[in-house]
C-alpha positions in Angstrom: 51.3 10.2 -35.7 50.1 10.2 -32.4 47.2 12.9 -33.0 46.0 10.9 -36.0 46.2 7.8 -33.5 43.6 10.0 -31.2 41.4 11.3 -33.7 40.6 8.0 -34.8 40.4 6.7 -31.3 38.2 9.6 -30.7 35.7 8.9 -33.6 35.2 5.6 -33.0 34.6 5.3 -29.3 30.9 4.9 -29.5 31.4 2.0 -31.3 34.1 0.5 -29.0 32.3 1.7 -25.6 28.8 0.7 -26.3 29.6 -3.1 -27.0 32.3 -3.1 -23.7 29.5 -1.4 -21.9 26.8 -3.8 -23.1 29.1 -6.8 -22.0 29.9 -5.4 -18.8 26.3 -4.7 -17.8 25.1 -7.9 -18.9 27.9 -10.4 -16.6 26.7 -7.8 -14.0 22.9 -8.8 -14.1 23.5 -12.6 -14.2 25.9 -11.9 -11.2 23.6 -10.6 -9.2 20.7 -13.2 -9.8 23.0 -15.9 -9.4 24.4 -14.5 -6.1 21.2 -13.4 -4.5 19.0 -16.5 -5.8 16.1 -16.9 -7.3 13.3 -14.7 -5.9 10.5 -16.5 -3.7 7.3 -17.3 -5.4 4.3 -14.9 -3.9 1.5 -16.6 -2.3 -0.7 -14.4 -3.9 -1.2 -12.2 -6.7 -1.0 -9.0 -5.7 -3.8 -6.8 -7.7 -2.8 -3.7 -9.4 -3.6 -0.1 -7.8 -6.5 0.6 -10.2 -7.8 -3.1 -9.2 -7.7 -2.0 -5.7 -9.4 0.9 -6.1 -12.3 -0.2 -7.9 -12.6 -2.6 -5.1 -13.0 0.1 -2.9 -15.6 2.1 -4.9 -17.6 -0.6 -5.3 -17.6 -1.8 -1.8 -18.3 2.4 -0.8 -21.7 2.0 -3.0 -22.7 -1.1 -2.1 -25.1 -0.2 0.6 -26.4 3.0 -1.1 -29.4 3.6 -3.3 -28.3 5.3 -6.4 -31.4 6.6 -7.7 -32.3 9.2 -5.3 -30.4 11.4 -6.7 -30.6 16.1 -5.8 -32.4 17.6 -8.5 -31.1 20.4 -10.5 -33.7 22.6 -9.3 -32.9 22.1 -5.9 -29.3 23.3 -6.0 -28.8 26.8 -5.7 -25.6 26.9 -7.2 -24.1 24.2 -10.1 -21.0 26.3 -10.8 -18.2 27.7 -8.5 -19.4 31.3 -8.2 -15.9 32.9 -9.7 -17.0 31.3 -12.9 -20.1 32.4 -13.9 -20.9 35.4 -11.4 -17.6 37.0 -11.5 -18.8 40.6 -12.8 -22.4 40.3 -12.1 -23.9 41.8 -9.1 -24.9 39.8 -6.4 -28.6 38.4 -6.5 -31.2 39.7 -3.8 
């Protein structure tokens, strides 16, 4: 009798735990907000990091002049050189 007993014990305990576990977890959180208190209001917002740093980005070109731009032409070299010159022999 007492092996039926545990195999049905043993079937059902998700059923049994999750609910126990649920209740347990949930007096737990309204425990701890009612004995550490309500959080203090921020004075201000903070912003998010992507916020931040478009902040920064924009205040870094602020003072620069976008359109003088290098040409093309002028670089030597628009690609690392183990990409495109890996088995060619080097240029005089």
């Amino acid at each position: 009798m007492w092996s039926v007993l545990w195999a049905a014990l043993r079937s059902k305990a998700p059923y049994v735990t999750f609910p126990v576990a649920f209740v347990v977890g949930l007096v737990g959180y309204h425990l701890e907000r009612v004995l550490r208190g309500d959080p203090a209001p921020a004075a201000e917002e903070e912003r998010s990091i992507s916020e931040q740093r478009e902040e920064r980005k924009l205040q870094e070109i602020a003072g620069k002049d976008l359109t003088k731009v290098v040409s093309l032409k002028d670089k030597l070299e628009f690609a690392p050189r183990a990409v495109l010159n890996r088995n060619r022999p080097e240029k005089s």
